[in-house]
N, CA, C and O of each residue as an XYZ file, in Angstrom:
384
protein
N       0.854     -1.174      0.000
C       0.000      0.000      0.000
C       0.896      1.232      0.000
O       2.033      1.279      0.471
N       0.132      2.368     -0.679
C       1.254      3.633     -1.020
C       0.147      4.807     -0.429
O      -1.080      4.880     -0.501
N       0.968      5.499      0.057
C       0.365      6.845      0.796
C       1.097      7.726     -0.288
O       2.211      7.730     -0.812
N      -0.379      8.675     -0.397
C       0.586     10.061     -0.695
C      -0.312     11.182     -0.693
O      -1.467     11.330     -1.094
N       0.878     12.247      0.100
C       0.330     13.827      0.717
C       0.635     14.366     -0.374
O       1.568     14.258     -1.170
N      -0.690     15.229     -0.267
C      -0.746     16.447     -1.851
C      -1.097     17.508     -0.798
O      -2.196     17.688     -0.273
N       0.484     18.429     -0.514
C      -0.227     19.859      0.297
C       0.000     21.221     -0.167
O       1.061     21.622     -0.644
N      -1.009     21.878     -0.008
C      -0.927     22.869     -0.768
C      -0.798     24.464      0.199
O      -1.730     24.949      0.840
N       0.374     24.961      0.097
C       1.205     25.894      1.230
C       0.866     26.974      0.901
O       1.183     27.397     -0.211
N      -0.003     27.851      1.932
C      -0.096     29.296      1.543
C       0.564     30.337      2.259
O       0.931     30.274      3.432
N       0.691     31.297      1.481
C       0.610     32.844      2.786
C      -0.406     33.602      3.163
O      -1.483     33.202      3.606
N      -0.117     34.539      3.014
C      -1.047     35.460      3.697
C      -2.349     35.195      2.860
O      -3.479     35.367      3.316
N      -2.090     34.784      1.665
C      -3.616     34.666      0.999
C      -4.240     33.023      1.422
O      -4.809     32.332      0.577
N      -4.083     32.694      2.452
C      -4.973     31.667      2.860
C      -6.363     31.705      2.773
O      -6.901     32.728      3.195
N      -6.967     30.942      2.382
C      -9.017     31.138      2.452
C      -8.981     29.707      2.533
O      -8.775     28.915      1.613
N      -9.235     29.440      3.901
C     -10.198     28.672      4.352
C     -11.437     28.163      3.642
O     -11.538     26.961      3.396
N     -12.185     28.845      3.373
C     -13.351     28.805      2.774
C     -13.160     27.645      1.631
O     -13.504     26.484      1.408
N     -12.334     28.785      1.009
C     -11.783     27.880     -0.343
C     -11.629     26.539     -0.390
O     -12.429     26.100     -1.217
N     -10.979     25.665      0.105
C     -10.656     24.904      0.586
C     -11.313     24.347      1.004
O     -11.220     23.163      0.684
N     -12.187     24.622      1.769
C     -13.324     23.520      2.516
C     -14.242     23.101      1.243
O     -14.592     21.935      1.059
N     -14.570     24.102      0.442
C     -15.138     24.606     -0.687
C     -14.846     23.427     -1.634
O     -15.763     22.727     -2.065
N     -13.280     23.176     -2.019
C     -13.206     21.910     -2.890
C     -13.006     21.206     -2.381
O     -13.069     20.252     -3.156
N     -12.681     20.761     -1.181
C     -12.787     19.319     -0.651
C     -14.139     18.772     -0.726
O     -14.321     17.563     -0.870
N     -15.587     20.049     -0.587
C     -16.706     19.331     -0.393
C     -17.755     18.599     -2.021
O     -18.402     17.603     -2.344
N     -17.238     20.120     -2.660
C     -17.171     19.448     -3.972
C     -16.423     18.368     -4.764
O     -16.897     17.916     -5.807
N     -15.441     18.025     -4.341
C     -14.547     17.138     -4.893
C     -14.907     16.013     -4.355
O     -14.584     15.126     -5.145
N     -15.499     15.488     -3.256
C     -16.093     14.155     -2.502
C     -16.256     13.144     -3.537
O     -15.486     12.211     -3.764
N     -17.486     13.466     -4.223
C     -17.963     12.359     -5.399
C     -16.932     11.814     -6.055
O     -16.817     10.592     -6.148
N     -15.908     12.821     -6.679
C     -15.360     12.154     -7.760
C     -14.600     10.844     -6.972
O     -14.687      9.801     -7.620
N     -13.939     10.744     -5.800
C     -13.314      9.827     -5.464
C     -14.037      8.171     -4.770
O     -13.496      7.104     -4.482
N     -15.289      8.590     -4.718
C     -16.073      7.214     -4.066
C     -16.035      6.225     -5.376
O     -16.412      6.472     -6.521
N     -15.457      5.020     -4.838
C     -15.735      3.845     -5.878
C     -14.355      4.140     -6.617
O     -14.002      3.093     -7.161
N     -13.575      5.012     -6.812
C     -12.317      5.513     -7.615
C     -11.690      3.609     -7.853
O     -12.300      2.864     -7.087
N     -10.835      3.003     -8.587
C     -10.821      2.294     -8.429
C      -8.927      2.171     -7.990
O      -8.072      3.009     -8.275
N      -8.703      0.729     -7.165
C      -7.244      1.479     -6.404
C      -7.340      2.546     -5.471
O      -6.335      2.702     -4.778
N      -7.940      3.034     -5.347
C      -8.067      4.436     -4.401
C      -8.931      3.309     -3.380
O      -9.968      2.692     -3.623
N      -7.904      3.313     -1.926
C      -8.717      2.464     -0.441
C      -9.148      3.882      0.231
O     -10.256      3.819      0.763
N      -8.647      4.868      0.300
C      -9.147      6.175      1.646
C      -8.753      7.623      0.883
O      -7.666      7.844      0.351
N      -9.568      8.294      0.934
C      -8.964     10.014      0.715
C      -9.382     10.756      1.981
O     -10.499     10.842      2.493
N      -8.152     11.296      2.380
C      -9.394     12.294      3.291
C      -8.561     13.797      2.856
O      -7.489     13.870      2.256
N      -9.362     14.876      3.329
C      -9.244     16.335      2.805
C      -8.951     17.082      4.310
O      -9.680     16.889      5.283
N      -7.937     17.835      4.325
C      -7.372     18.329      5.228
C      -7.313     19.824      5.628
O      -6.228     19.918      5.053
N      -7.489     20.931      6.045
C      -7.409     22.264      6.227
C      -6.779     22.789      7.323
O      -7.619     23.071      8.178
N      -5.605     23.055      7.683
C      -4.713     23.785      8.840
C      -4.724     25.121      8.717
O      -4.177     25.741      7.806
N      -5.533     25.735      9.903
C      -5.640     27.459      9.844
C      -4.048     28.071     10.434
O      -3.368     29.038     10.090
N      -3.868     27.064     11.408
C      -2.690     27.399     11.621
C      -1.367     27.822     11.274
O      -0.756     28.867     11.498
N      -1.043     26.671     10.623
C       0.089     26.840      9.473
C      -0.359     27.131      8.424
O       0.605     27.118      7.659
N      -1.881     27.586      7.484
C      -2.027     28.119      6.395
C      -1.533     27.102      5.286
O      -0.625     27.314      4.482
N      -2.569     25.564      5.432
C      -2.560     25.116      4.476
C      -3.685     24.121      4.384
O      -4.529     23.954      5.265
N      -3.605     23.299      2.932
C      -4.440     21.981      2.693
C      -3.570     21.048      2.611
O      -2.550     21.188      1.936
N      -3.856     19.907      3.318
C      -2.908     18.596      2.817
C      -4.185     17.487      2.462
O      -5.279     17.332      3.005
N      -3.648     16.916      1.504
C      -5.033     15.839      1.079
C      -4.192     14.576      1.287
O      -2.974     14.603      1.114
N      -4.740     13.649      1.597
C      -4.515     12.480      2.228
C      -4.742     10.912      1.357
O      -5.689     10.247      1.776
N      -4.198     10.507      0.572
C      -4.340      9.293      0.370
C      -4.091      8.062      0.190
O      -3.069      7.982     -0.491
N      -4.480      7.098      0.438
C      -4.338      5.698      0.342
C      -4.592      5.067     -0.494
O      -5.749      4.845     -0.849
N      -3.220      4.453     -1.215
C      -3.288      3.585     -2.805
C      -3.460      1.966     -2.630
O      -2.590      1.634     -1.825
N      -4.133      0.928     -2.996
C      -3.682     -0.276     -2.934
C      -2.341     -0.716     -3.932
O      -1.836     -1.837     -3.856
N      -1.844      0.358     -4.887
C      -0.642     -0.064     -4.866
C       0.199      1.397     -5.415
O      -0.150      2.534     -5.097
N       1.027      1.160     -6.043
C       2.679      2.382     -5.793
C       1.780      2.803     -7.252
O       1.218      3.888     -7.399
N       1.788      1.794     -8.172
C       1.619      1.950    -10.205
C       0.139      2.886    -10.332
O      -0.063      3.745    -11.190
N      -0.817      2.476     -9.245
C      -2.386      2.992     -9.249
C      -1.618      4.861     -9.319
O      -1.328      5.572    -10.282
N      -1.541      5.039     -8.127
C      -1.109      6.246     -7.528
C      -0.142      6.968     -8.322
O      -0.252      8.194     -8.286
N       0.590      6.580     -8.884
C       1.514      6.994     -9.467
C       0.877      7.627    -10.941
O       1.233      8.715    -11.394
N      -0.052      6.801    -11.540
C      -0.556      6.758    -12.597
C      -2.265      7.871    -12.514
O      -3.019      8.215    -13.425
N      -2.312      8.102    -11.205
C      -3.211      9.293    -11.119
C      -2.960     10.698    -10.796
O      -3.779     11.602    -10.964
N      -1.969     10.808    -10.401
C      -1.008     12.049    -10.158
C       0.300     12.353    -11.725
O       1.511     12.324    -11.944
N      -1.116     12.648    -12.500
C      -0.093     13.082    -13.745
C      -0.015     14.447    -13.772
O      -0.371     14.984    -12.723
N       0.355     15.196    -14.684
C       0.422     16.530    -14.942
C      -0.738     17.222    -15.521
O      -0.634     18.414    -15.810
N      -1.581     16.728    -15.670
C      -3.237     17.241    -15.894
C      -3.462     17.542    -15.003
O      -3.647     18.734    -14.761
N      -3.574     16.336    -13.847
C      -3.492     16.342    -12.660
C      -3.769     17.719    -11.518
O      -4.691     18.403    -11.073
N      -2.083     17.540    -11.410
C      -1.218     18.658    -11.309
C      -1.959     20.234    -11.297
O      -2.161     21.050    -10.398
N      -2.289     20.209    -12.973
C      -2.637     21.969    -13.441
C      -4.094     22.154    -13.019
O      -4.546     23.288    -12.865
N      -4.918     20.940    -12.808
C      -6.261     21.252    -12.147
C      -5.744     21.221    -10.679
O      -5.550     22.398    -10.374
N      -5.551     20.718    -10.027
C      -5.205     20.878     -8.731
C      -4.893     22.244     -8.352
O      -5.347     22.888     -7.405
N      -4.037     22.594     -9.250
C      -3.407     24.328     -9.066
C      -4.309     25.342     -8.823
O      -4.328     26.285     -8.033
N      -5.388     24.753    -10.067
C      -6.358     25.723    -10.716
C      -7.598     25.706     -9.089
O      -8.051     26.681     -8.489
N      -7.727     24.830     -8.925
C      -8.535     24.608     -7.895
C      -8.517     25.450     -6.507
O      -9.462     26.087     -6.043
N      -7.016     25.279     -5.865
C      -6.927     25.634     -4.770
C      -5.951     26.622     -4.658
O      -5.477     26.941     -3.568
N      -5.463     27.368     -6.228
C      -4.552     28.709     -6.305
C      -3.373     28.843     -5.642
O      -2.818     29.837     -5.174
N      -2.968     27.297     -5.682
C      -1.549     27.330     -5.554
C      -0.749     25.869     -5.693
O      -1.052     24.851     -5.071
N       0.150     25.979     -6.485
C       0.360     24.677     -6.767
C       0.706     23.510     -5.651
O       0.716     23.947     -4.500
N       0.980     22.154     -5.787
C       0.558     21.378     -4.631
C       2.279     20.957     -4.608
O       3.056     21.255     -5.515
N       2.627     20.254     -3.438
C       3.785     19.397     -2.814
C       3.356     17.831     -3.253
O       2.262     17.485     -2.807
N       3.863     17.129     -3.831
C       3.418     15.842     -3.822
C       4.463     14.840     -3.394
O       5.488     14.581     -4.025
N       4.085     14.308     -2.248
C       4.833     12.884     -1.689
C       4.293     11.715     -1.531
O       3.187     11.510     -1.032
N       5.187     10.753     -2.024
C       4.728      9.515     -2.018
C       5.262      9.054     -0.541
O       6.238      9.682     -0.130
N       4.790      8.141      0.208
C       5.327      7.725      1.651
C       4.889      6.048      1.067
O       4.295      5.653      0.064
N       5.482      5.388      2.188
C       5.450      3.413      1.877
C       4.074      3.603      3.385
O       4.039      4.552      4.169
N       3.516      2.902      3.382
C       2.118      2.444      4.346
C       2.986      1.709      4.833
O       3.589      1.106      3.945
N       3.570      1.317      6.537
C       4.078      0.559      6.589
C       3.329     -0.120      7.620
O       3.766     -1.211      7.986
N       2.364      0.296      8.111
C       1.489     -0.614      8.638
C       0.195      0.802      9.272
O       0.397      1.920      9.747
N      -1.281     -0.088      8.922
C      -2.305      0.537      9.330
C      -3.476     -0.197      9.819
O      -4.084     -1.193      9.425
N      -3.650      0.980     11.249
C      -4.932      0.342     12.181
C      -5.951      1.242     11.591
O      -6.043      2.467     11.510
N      -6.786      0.119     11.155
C      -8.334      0.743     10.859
C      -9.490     -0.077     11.571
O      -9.900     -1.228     11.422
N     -10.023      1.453     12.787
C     -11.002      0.844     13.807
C     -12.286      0.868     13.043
O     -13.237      1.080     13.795
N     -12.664      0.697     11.609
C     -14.240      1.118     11.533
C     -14.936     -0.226     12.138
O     -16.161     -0.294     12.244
């Protein structure tokens, strides 16, 4: 399993709003996604950012959805381009 953080770093032009804004719209597209096990959508007022959260059943899925289309809608979305890291899952408790 492959994790990977998509965060998107602001300054002074942080909006909240924004942000909550496409995470709530963006919901649908990911239910049923296929390869895609978890997304979750993130907002820190604190440090003035979004980090989006997800869980691949494998490295090739993930890899192969984070293209450069990708990328320029993502930008377009949340007005500032994103950080993208891949991390290894090296082990996960899921209480549902």
């Amino acid at each position: 399993m492959i994790g990977v953080l998509v965060t998107f770093e602001y300054g002074d032009d942080f909006d909240h709003e924004r942000a909550s804004r496409v995470a709530q719209g963006a919901q649908a597209t990911f239910q049923g996604m296929p390869g895609l096990r978890l997304k979750a959508f993130t907002v820190d007022d604190e440090h003035r950012r979004a980090t989006n959260v997800y869980l691949w059943e494998s490295e090739e899925a993930a890899r192969a959805f984070f293209d450069d289309a990708l990328r320029e809608r993502v930008t377009g979305l949340y007005g500032v381009a994103p950080r993208i890291e891949f991390v290894e899952i090296a082990a996960l408790v899921d209480n549902r």
